[in-house]
C-alpha positions as CSV (number, residue, x, y, z in Angstrom):
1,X,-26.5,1.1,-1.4
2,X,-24.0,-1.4,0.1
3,X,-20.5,-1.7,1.0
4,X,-19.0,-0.4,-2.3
5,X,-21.1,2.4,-2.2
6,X,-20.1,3.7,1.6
7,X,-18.1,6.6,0.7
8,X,-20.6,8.2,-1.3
9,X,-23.3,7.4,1.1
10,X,-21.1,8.6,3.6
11,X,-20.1,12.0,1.6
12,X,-24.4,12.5,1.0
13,X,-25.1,12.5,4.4
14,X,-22.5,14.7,5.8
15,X,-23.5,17.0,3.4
16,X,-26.8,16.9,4.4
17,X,-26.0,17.3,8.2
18,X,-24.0,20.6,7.2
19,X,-25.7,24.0,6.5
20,X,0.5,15.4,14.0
21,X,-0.1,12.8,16.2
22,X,1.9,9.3,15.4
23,X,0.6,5.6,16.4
24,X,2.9,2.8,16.1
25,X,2.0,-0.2,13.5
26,X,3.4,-3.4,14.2
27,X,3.2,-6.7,12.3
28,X,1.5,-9.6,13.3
29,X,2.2,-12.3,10.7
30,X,-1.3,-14.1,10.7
31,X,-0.6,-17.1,7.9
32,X,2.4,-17.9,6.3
33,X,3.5,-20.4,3.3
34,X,4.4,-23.8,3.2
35,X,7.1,-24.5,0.9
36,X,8.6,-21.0,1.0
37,X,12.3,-20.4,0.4
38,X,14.7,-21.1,3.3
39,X,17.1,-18.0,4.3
40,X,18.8,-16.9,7.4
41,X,19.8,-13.6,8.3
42,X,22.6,-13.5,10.9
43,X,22.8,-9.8,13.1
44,X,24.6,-7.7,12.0
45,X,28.3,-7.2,13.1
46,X,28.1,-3.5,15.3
47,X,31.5,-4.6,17.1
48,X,33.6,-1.3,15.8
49,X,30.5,1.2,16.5
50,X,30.8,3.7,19.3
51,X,27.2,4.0,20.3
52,X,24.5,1.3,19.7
53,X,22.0,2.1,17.2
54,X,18.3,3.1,17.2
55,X,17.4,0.6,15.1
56,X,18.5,-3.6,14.9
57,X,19.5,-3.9,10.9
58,X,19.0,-7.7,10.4
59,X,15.8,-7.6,12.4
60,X,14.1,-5.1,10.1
61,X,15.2,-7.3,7.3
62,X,13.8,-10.8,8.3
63,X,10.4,-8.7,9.3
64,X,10.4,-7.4,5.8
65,X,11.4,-10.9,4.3
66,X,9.0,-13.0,6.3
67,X,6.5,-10.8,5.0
68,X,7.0,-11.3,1.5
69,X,5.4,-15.0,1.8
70,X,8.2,-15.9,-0.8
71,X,11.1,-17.0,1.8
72,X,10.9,-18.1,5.1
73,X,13.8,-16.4,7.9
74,X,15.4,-19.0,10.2
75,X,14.5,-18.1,13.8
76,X,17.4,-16.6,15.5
77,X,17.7,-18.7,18.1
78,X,18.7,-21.9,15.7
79,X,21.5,-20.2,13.8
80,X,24.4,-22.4,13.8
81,X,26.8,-19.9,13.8
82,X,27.1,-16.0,13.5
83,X,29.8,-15.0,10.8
84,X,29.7,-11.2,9.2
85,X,31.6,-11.9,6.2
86,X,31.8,-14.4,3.1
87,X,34.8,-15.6,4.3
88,X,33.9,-16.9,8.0
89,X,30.8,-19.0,6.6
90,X,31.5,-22.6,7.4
91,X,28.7,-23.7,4.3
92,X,28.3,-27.0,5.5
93,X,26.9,-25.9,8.7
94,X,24.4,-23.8,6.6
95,X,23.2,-26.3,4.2
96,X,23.0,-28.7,7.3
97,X,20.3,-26.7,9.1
98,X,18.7,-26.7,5.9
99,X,19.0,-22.9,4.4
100,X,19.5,-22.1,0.9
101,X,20.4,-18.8,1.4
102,X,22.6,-16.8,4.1
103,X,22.9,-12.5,5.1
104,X,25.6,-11.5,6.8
105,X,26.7,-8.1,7.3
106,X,28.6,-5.5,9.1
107,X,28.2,-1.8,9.9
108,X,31.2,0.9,10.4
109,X,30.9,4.2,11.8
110,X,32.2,6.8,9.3
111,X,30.9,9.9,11.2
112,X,29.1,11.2,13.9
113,X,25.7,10.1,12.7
114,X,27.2,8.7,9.0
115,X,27.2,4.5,8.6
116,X,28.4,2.4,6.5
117,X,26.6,-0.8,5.9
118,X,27.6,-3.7,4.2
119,X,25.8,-7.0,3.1
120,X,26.3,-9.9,0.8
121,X,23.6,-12.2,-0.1
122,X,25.2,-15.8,0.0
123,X,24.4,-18.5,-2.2
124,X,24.1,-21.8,0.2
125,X,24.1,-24.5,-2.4
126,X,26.4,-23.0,-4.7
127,X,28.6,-21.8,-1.3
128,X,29.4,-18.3,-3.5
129,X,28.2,-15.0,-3.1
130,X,25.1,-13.6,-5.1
131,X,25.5,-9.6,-4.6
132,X,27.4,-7.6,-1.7
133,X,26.7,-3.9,-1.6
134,X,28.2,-1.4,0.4
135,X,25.4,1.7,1.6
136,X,26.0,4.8,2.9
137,X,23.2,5.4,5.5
138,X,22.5,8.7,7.8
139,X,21.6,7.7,11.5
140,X,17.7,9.1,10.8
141,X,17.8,6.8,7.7
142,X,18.6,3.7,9.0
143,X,15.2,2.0,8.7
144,X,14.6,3.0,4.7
145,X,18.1,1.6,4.1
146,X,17.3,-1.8,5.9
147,X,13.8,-1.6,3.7
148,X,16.4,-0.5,0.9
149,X,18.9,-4.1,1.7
150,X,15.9,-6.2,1.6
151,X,14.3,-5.4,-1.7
152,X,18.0,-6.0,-2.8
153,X,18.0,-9.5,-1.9
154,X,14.1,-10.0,-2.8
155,X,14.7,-8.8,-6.0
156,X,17.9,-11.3,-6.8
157,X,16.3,-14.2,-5.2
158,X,13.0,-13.8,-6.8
159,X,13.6,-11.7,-10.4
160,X,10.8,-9.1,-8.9
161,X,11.9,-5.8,-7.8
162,X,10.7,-5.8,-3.8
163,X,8.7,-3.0,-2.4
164,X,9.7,-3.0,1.4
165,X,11.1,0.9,0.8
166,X,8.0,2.5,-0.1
167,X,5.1,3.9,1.7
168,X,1.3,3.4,2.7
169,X,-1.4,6.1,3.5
170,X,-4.0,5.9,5.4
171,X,-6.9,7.8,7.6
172,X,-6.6,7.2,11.2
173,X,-10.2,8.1,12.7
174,X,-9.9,8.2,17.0
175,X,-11.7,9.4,19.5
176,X,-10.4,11.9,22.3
177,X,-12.6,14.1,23.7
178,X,-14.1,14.6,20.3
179,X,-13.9,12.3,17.1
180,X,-10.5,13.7,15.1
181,X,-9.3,12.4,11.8
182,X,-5.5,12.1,10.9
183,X,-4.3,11.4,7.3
184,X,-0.8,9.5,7.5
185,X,1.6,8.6,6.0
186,X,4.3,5.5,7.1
187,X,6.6,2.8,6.4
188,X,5.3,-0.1,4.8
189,X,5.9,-2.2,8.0
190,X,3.9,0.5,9.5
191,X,7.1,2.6,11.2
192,X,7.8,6.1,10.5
193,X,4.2,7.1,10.7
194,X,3.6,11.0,9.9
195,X,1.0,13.2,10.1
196,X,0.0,14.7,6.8
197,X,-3.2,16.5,8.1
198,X,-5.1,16.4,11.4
199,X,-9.2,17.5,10.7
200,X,-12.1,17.5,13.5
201,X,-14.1,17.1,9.9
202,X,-14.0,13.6,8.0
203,X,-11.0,13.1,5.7
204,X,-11.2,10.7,2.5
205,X,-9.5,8.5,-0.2
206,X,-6.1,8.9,-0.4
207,X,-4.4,9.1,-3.5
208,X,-1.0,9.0,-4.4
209,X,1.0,11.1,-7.3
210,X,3.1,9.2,-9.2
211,X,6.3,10.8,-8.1
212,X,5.2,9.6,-4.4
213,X,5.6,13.3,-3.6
214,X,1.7,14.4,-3.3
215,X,-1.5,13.0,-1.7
216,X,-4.9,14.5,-3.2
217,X,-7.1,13.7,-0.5
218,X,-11.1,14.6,0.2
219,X,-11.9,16.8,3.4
220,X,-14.9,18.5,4.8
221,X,-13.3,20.5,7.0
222,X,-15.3,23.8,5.2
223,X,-18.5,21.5,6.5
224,X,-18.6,20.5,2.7
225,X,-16.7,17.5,0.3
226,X,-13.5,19.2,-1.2
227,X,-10.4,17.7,-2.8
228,X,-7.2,18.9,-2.1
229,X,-3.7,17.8,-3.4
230,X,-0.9,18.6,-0.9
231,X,2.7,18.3,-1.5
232,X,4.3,16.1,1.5
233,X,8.0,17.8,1.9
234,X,6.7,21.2,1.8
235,X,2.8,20.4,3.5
236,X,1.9,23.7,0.4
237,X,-1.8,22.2,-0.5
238,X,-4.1,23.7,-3.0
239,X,-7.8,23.3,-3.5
240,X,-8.6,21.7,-7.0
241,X,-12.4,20.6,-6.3
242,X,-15.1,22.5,-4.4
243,X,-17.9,22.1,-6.9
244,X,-21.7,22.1,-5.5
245,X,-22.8,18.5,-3.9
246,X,-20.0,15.8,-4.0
247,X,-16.0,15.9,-5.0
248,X,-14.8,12.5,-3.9
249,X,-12.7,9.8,-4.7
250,X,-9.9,11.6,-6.8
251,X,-7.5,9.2,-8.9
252,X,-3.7,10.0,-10.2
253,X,-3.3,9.3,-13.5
254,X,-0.5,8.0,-14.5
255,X,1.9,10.7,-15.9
256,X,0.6,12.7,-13.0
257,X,-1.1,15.6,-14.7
258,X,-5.0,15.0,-14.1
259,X,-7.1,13.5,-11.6
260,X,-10.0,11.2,-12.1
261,X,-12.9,11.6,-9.9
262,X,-16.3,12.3,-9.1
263,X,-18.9,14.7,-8.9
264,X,-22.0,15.3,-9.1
265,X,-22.3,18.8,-9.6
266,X,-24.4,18.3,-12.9
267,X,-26.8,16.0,-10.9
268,X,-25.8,12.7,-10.8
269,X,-23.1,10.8,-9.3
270,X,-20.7,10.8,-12.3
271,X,-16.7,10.3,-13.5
272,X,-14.7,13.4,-14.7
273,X,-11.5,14.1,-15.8
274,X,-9.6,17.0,-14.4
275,X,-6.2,18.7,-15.9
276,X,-4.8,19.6,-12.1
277,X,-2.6,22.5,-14.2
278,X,-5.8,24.1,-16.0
279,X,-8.3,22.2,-14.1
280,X,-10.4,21.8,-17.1
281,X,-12.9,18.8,-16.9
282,X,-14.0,16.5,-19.1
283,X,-17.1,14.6,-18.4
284,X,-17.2,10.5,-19.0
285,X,-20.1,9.1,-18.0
286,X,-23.8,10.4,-17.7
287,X,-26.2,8.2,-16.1
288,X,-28.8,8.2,-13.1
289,X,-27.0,5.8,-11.5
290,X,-24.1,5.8,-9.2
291,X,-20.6,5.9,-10.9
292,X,-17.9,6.1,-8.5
293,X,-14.6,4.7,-7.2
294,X,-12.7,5.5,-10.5
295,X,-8.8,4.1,-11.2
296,X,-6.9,4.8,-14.1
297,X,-5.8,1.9,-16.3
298,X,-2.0,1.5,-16.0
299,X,-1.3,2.7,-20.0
300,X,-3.8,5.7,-18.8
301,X,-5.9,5.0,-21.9
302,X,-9.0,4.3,-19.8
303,X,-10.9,4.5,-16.0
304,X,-12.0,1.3,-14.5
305,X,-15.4,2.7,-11.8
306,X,-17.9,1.0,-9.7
307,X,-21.5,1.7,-11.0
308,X,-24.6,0.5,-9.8
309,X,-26.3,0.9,-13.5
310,X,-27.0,-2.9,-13.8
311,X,-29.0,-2.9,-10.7
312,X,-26.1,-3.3,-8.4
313,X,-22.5,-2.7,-7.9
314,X,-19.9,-4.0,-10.7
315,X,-16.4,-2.4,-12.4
316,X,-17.2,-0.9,-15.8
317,X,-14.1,0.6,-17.9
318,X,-14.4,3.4,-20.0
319,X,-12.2,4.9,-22.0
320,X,-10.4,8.4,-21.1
321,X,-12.1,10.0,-25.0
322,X,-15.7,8.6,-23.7
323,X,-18.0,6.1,-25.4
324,X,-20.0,3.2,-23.7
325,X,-18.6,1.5,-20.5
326,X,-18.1,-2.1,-20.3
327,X,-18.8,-4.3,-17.7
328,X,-16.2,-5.9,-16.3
329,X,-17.1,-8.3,-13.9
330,X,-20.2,-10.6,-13.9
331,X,-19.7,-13.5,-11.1
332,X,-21.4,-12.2,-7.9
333,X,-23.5,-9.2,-7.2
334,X,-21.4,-7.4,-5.5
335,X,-17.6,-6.0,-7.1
336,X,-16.3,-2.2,-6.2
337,X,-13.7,-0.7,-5.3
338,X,-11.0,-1.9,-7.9
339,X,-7.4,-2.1,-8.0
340,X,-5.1,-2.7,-11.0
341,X,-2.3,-4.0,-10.6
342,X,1.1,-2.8,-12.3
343,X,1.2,-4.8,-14.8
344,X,-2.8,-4.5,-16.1
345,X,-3.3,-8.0,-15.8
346,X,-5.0,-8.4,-12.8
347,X,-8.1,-6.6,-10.5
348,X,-8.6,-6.6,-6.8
349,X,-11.8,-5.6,-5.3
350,X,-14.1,-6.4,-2.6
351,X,-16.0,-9.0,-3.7
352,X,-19.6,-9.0,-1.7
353,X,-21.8,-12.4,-1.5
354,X,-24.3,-13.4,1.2
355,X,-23.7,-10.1,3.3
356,X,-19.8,-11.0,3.4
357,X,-17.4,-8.5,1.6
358,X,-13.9,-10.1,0.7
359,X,-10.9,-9.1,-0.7
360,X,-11.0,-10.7,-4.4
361,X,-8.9,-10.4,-7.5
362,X,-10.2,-11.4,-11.2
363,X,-8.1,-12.2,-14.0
364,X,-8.6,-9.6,-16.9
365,X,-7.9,-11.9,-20.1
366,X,-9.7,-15.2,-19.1
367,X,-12.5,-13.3,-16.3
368,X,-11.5,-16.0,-13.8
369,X,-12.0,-14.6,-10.3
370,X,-10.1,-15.8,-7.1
371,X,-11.4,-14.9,-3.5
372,X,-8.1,-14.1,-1.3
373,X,-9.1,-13.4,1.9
374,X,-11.5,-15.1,4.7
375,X,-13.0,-12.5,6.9
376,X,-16.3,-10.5,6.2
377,X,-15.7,-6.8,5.9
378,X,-12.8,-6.2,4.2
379,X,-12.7,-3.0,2.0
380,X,-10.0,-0.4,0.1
381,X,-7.5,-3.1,-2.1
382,X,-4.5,-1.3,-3.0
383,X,-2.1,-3.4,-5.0
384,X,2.0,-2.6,-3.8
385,X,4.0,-1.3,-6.9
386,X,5.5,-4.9,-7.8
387,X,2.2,-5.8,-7.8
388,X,2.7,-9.2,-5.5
389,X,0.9,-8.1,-2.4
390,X,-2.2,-6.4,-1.8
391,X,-2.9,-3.6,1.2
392,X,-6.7,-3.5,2.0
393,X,-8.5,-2.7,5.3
394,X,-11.0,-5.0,7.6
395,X,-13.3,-4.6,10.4
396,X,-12.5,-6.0,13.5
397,X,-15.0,-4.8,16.3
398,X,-15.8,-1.8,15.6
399,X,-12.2,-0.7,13.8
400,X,-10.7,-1.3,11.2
401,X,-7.6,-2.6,10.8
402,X,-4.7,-3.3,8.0
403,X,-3.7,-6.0,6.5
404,X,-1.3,-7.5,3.6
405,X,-2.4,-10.1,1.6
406,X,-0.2,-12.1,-1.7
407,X,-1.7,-12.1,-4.5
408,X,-2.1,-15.8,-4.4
409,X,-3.7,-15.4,-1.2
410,X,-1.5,-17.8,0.3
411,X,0.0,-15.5,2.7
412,X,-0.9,-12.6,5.0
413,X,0.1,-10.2,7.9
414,X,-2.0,-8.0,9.7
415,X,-0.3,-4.0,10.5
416,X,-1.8,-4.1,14.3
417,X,-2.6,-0.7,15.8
418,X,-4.0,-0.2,19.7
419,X,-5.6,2.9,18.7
420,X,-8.2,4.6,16.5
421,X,-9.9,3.0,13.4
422,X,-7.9,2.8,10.5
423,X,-9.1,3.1,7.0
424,X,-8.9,3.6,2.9
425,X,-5.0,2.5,3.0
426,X,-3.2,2.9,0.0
427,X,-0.2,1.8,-1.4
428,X,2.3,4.1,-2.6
429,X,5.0,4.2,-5.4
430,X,8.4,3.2,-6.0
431,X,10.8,5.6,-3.9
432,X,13.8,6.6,-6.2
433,X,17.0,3.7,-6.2
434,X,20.0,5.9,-4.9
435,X,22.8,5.8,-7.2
């Protein structure tokens, strides 16, 4: 058993041994893409505000922006000029320095703690605005509605609805006087980072409800592997898995009212279905391999799983009323842990050939297969809701660390931490548009 196969190695040998702390994640921008849109983002005008605020607006959104790998942030240092509204910009100064797009903005004080923050998105070539919004933001808010302005101007510059205002998970393993494990939860930049669940026992693969407002999660904290689903706002978890030998890698589907996942209560490693209301199973596959990993398809019809039934780790799909699996990928030895993107074109996994384990992504109609990232460990691909970036995890010493990849592979940034080992990050869903 290799790479693909660590969690369930992992799960069989704790069970054969057995008879609220915050980090801050910071980007590190790692390789970037020639060619990508100009835009400049001037700060933001805080002239009428009584107190300065926690948080610098305009720098939030060129971090966000810059990370995209779709348009490129002119350094502050070389703006021309600093207007805050459409009607100071001086276009020909603009289009000299060589941007195609412009941000200006101000922010008004409405309240003790209530802003007002306004934008426009200016059209450099065209010298005319393309959107200009007005958001009411609280002072404890101020970073989602920065995420919240630059998914605004992603999505009108590129016709894709951005994903800066949504959320990651992750387990954060560190070492104090005693090994701990923290599931968290944080900004997609890595800010904001809360403690879901703190655990001297190993916690496990992550998984997101739909609705972004539960995390099912695995945890041996009862010296066993047991799946929980807790509600985030309220912390209220329930125990919907505690069957003998392994419950792991539990899987939303999507309209949120089962899990996928695996057990092997019946002997081997195999997929179920459970309804999380009646938690009635239904049994998928039945072999004496290994069948783990499992994701729903995004039209819920079927499970895409790792198995090792071949004679070594590939994606099989299955669908959700049984039959025979299918193999799904072919080139290599080596392909676990997929991902699907949003759309259901596209799977990442880690890729393993020659002892190196990349992130890669295969095309479903045509099979083609494209390797997107260079290191040698990578592991966990979680594709973002717009499905134009990929989250993953890599070793680096002996942590791991986060990291952002495009879909193209053309671009990534590394989510830098100084402490603990950070694993099985997974990207969550769309946050609801305010009105």
């Amino acid at each position: 058993m290799k790479q693909a196969f660590k969690y369930l190695l992992t799960v069989f040998l704790l069970l054969l041994s057995s008879t609220g702390a915050q980090a801050a994640l910071t980007i590190e921008i790692t390789s970037g893409v020639d060619g990508a849109l100009p835009i400049a983002v001037v700060p933001f005008d805080t002239s009428k505000l009584t107190n300065q605020l926690p948080v610098d607006i305009a720098s939030i959104v060129t971090s966000d922006l810059n990370r995209s790998g779709v348009l490129k942030v002119l350094d502050s240092q070389s703006l021309p000029s600093q207007p805050h509204y459409s009607n100071q910009v001086r276009y020909t100064q603009w289009k000299a320095a060589g941007q195609e797009y412009l941000v200006v903005g101000r922010i008004f004080e409405k309240s003790s703690g209530q802003y007002d923050i306004q934008f426009q998105l200016l059209d450099v070539l065209k010298q005319k605005q393309l959107i200009g919004y007005s958001l009411p933001a609280k002072k404890r808010n101020l970073r989602a509605s920065a995420h919240e302005i630059s998914d605004l101007i992603y999505e009108k510059i590129t016709g894709t609805k951005g994903a800066f205002n949504t959320r990651i998970a992750y387990i954060r393993a560190q070492r104090d006087k005693a090994r701990k494990y923290i599931l968290q939860v944080a900004d997609t930049d890595g800010f904001n980072a809360q403690t879901v669940l703190e655990s001297d026992k190993p916690l496990m693969s992550p998984s997101w409800s739909p609705d972004g407002q539960s995390l099912a999660y695995v945890s041996f904290e009862n010296s066993r592997s047991e799946i929980f689903i807790q509600h985030l706002a309220t912390a209220r978890r329930i125990k919907i898995s505690g069957f003998k030998g392994v419950n792991g890698a539990p899987d939303w589907s999507p309209d949120g009212k089962s899990l996928a996942l695996v057990l092997s209560k019946d002997g081997s490693s195999d997929i179920y279905i459970m309804n999380t209301a009646t938690k009635r199973l239904t049994r998928l596959t039945r072999h004496r391999g290994i069948d783990t990993e499992p994701v729903w398809s995004g039209n819920g019809q079927s499970i895409i799983f790792t198995s090792d039934r071949s004679g070594s780790p590939q994606l099989y799909e299955i669908d959700i009323k049984g039959g025979k699996p299918q193999r799904l990928t072919f080139e290599g030895r080596y392909n676990s842990a997929a991902s699907i993107s949003p759309d259901g074109k596209n799977i990442a996994m880690v890729h393993g050939e020659r002892g190196e384990y990349k992130i890669a992504q295969v095309e479903r109609e045509t099979g083609n297969l494209t390797v997107l990232t260079d290191s040698n460990l990578d592991e966990s691909p979680s594709f973002s809701p717009n499905g134009k970036m990929i989250l993953y995890a890599s070793t680096r010493g002996d942590n791991g660390v986060l990291y952002v990849v495009s879909v193209d592979g053309r671009s990534k940034h590394r989510l830098s931490d100084q402490t603990g080992d950070i694993r099985e990050p997974v990207w969550g869903p769309y946050k609801r548009r305010r009105q």
